[in-house]
N, C-alpha and C positions, 0 to 999 in steps of 0.2 A: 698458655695456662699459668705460668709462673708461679704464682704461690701456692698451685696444686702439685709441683713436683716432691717427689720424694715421699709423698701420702698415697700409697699402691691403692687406699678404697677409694679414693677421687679421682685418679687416673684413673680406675676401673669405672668407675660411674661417668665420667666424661668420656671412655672410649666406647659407651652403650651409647652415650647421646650420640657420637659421631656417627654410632653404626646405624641408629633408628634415620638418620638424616640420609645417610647414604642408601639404605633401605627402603623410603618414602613412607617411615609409618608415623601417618600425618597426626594421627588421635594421641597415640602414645608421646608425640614429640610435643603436640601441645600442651597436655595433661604435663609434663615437666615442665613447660615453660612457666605454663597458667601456675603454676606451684612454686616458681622464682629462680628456675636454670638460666643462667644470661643468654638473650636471642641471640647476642652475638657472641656465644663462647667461644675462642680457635685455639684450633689445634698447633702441635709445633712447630707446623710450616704456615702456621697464621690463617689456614684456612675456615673459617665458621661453618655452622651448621648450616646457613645456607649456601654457600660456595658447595659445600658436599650434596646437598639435595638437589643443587642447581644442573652440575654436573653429571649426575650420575639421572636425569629425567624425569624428576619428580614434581611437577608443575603443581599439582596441589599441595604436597609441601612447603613448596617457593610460598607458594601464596598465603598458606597458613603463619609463616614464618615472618614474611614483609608485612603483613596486617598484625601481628605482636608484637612489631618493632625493628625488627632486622633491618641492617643496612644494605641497601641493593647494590651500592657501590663500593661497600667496603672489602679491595684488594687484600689479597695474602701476600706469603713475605715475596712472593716474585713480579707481583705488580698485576697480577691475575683479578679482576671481579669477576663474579659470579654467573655475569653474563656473556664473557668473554669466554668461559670454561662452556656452558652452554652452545653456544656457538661453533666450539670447538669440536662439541659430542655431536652436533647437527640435533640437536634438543628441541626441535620446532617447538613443543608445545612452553617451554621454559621458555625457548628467546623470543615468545610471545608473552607470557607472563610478565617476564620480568621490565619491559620497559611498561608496559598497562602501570606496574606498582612504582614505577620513578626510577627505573634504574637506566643509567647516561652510558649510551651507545661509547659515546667517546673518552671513556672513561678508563682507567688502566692502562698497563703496558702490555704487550698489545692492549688496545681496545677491544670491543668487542665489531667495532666496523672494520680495524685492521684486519682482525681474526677472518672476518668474514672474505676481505679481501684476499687473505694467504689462503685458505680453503677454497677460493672462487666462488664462493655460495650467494648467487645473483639474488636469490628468493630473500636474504637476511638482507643484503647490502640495500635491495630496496624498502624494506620494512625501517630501517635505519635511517634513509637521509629522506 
């Protein structure tokens, strides 16, 4: 967020966008976007609005998100994408989403094929290679 710190109404307005993304409330998160909130705004551990919708099983989110511009690959500050967190939550309908919109199995630390390998998730690893 950087030049949002220390402004408690932007913090407050950016910790509504975090929660509507973690929430999956697809309308409301558009209507802010379609009105000039950044698709990819993150939070202090780097993570975006889609990493949070990714993770938490919002597949129509995801897709609302990556069609306004969101990057399907862009990592938080631990090397995490969004599909790797996906993977992680066993998010079937997400970690089908997300490569449909461009987002690279092999991408991140873990990837999201690593992910899938530490979980053993035979269903993900072949959807992947």
């Amino acid at each position: 967020m950087g030049q949002m710190d220390g402004d408690p109404e932007l913090e407050a307005f950016a910790t509504r966008m975090f929660d509507l993304a973690r929430a999956g409330d697809t309308e409301a998160l558009r209507a802010y976007v379609e009105a000039g909130v950044p698709v990819n705004l993150s939070n202090s551990k780097g993570d975006t609005l889609l990493m949070l919708a990714a993770y938490h099983g919002h597949a129509e989110t995801v897709r609302m998100l990556v069609a306004s511009g969101a990057d399907p690959d862009r990592a938080n500050d631990r090397g995490q994408t969004p599909l790797a967190g996906a993977v992680f939550k066993k998010e079937s309908d997400v970690v089908r989403a997300l490569p449909e919109a461009g987002a690279d199995p092999r991408a991140g630390t873990p990837s999201a094929l690593d992910t899938a390998r530490m979980v053993e998730n035979d269903q993900f690893i072949q959807w992947f290679t």
